[in-house]
C-alpha positions as CSV (number, residue, x, y, z in Angstrom):
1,X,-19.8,69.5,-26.6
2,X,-16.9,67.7,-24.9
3,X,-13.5,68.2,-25.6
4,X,-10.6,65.9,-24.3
5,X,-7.0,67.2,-24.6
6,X,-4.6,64.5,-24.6
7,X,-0.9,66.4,-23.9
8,X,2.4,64.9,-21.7
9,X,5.7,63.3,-22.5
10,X,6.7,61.4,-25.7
11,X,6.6,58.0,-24.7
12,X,4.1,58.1,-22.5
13,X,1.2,56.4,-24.1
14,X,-0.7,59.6,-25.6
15,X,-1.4,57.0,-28.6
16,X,-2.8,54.6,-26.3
17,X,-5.1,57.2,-24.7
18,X,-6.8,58.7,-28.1
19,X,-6.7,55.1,-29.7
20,X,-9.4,54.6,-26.1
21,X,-11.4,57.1,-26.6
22,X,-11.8,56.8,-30.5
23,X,-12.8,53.3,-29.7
24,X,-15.5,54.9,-27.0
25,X,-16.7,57.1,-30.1
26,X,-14.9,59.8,-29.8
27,X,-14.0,62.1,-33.1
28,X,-9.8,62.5,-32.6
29,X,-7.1,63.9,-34.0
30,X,-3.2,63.0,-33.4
31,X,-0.4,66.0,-33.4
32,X,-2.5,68.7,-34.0
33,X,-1.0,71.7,-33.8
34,X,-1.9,74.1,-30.8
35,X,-3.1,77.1,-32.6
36,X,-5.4,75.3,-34.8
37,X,-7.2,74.1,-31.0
38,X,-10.3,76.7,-32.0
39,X,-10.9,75.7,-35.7
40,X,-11.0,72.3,-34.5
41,X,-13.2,72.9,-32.1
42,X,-15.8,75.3,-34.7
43,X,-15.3,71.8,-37.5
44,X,-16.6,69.7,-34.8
45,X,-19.5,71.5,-33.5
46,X,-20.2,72.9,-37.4
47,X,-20.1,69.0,-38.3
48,X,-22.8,68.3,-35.0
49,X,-20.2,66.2,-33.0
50,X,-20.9,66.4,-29.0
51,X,-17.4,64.4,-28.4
52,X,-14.0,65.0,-29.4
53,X,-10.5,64.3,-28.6
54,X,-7.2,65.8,-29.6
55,X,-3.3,64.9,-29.2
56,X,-1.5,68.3,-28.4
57,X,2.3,68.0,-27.4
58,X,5.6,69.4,-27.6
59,X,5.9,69.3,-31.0
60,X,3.3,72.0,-31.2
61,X,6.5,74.4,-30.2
62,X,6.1,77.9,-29.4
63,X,2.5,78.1,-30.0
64,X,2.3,75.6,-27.0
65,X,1.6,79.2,-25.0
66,X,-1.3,79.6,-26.4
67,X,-3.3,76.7,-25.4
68,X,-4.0,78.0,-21.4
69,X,-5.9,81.0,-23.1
70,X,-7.8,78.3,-26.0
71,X,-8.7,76.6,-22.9
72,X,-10.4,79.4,-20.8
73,X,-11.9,80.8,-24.1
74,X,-13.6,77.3,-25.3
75,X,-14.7,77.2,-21.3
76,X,-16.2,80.2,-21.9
77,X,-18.2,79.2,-25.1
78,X,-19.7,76.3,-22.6
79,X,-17.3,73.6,-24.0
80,X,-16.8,70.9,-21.6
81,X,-12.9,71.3,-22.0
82,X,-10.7,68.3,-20.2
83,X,-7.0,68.1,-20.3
84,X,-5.4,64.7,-19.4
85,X,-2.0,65.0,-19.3
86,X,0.4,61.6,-19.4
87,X,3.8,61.4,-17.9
88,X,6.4,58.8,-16.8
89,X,9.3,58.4,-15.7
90,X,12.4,59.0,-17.1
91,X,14.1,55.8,-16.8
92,X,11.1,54.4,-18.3
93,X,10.7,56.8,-21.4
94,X,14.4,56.0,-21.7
95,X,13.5,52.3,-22.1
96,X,10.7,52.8,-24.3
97,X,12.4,54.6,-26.6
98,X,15.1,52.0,-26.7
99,X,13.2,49.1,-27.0
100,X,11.0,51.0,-29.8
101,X,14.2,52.6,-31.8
102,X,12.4,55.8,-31.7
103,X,13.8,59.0,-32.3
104,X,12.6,61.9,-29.5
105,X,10.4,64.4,-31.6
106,X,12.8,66.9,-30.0
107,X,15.8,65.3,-31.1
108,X,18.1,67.0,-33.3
109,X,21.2,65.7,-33.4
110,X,22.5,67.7,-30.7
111,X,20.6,66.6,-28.0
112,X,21.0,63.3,-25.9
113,X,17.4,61.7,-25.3
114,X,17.9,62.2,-21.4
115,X,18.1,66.3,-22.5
116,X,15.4,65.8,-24.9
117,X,12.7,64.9,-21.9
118,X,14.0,67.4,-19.9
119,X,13.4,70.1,-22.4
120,X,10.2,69.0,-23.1
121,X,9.0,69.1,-19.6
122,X,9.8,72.0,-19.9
123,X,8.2,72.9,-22.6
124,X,4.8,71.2,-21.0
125,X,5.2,72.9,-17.5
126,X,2.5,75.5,-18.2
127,X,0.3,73.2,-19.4
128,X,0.7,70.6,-16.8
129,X,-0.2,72.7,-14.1
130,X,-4.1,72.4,-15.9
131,X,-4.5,69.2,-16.3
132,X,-4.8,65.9,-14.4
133,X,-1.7,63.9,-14.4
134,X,-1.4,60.1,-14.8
135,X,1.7,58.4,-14.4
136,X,1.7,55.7,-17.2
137,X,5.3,54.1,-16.1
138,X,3.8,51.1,-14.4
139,X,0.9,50.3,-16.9
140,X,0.5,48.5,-19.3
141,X,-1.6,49.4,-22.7
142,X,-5.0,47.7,-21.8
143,X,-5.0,49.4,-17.9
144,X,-4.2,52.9,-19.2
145,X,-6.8,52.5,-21.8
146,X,-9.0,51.2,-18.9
147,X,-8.4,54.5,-17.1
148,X,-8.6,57.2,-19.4
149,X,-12.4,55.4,-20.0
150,X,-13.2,55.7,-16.9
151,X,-12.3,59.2,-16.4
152,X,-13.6,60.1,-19.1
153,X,-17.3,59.2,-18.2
154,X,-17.1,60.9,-15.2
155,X,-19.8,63.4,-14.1
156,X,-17.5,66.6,-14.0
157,X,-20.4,69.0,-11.9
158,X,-17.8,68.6,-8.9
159,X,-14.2,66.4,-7.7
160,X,-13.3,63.2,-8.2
161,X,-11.4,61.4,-5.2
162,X,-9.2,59.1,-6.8
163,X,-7.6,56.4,-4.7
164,X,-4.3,54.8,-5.6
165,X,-2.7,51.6,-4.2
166,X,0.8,51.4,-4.9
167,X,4.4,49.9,-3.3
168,X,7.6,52.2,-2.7
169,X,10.1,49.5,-4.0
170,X,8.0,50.5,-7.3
171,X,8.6,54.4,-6.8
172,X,5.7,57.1,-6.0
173,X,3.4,57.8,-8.7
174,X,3.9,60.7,-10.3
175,X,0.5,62.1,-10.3
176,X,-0.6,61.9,-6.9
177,X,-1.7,65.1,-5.3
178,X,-1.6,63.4,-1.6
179,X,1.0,60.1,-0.6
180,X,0.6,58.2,2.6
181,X,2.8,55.6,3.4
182,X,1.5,52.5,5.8
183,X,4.7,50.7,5.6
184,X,5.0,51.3,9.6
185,X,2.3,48.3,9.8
186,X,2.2,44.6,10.2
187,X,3.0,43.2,6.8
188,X,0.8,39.9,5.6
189,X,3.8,39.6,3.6
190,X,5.6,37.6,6.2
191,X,2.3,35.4,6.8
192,X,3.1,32.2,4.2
193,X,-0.4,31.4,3.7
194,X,-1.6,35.4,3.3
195,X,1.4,36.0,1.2
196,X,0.0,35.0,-2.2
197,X,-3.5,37.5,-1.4
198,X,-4.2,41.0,-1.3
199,X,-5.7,43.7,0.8
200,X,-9.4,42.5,-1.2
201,X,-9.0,39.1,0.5
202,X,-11.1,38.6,3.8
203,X,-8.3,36.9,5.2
204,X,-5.7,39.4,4.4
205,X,-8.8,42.3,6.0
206,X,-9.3,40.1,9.0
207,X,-5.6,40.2,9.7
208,X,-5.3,44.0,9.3
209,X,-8.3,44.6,11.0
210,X,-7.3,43.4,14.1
211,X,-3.9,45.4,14.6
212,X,-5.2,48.8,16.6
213,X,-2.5,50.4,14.9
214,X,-4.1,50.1,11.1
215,X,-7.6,51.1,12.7
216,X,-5.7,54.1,13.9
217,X,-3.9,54.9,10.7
218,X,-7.2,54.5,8.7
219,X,-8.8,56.5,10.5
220,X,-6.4,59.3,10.8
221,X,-6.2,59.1,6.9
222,X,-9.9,59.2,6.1
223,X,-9.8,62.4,8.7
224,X,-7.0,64.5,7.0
225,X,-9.4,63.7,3.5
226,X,-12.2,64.7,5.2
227,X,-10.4,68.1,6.6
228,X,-9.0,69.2,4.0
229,X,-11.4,67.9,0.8
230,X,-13.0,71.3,0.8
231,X,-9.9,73.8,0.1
232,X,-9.4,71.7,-3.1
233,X,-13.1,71.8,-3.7
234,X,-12.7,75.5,-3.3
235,X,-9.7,75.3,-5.5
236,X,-11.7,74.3,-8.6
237,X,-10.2,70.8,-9.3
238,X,-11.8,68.3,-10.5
239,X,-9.5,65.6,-9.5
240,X,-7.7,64.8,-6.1
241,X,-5.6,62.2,-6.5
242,X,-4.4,60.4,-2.9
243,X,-1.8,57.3,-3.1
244,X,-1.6,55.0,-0.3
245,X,2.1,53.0,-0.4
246,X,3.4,50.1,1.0
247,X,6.0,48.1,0.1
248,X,5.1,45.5,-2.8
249,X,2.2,47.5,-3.5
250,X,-0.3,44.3,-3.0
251,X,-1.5,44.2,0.8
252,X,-1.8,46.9,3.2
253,X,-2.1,50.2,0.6
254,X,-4.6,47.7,-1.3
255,X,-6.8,47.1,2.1
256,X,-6.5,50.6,2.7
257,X,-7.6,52.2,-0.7
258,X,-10.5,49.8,-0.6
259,X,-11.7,50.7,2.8
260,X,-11.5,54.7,2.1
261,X,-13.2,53.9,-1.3
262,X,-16.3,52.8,0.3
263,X,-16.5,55.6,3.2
264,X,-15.8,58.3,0.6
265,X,-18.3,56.9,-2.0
266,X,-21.3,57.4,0.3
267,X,-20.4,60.9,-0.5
268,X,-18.3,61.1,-3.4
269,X,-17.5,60.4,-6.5
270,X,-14.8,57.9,-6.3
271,X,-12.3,56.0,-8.5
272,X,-9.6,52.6,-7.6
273,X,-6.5,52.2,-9.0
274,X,-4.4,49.8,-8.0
275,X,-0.8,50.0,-9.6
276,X,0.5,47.0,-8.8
277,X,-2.4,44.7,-9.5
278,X,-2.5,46.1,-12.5
């Protein structure tokens, strides 16, 4: 069977992302606590369900430790175990929580919200470092739910390349494993009549296209991929993440995610995200 594992920050969607997959026929379950991982696991497959997600987070507490060890063991009953795990950042849990009059499930009184997140990434770190990572701070309910689809109906036999547009006024995303920036280029910004496009527009790819320097950078970027592809192949993930910046997010790192989609995707499985566009 397949098992997702929805973990990450309060605040950053987790809802969102099992409301997506109960909607693609999933069987989930919201909060449930980490040690009870296995029995859920035996109802499901007792029950004949083949799919299943589950929402473990922080408030699972000290049994949180426990879960690296449920993952390796359900691995090692042939369970096709996935852990997403959802972050943002923490200006923009800050104004979630405000806008949603939420209390932080780690708040006690004692502690400010800002302390709060910090705990609980602290909290998650273990976990974290077994997942795949999407940074939710920029998306909106109907992309994330968009995403976690699509990952989810990935073949998992080998990696993912994942391809992310994005612009640095914006900040970095959070989950990318590799981050090049192409601000250095000519910007179709300044162009009046490109300025309302983006990097898919022929006119906007005719303009870049021409500048040796871009054919240069692309080709230096698809090369360091290339290089370096197999180590995290050898590494066992099934996701590399690599982010392509610019400034607003909607020309040049767009142009540039699309043309390294379709080399890598002779060869690869591949996935677009395009933050800003979004």
């Amino acid at each position: 069977m397949q098992l997702i594992i929805i973990t990450g920050l309060s605040g950053s969607g987790k809802s969102v992302a099992l409301k997506a997959l109960e909607d693609s026929a999933y069987y989930t379950a919201d909060n449930l606590p980490a040690k009870l991982l296995p029995e859920m696991v035996d109802f499901l497959q007792g029950a004949g369900y083949t799919r299943g997600a589950v929402s473990i987070d922080a408030r699972s507490g000290d049994t949180l430790n426990l879960l690296p060890r449920q993952i390796n063991d359900l691995k090692a009953r042939g369970v096709d175990v996935r852990v997403l795990f959802l972050d943002s950042k923490t200006d923009t849990l800050l104004k979630r929580f405000s806008e949603t009059r939420r209390r932080h499930p780690l708040s006690n009184g004692d502690l400010t919200v800002v302390e709060c997140i910090a705990r609980e990434r602290g909290m998650l770190a273990d976990i974290g470092g077994l997942s795949h990572h999407i940074d939710t701070s920029d998306l909106n309910p109907s992309a994330l739910r968009a995403w976690i689809k699509d990952l989810v109906e990935l073949d998992h036999s080998g990696i993912t390349l994942l391809f992310q547009s994005f612009g640095f006024k914006h900040g970095i995303p959070l989950d990318a494993d590799l981050v090049f920036d192409v601000r250095c280029l000519p910007n179709p910004f300044y162009d009046p009549q490109l300025r309302p496009l983006t990097g898919k527009d022929q006119a906007v790819i005719d303009f870049l296209e021409d500048d040796a320097d871009v054919r240069k950078m692309l080709a230096d970027i698809r090369g360091f991929v290339e290089r370096w592809l197999p180590c995290y192949v050898a590494d066992n993930r099934s996701y590399v993440t690599v982010a392509i910046g610019c400034t607003g997010g909607e020309h040049r790192s767009v142009y540039f995610v699309e043309a390294l989609v379709r080399h890598f995707s002779q060869s690869q499985r591949t996935l677009v995200r395009h933050r800003e566009l979004a």
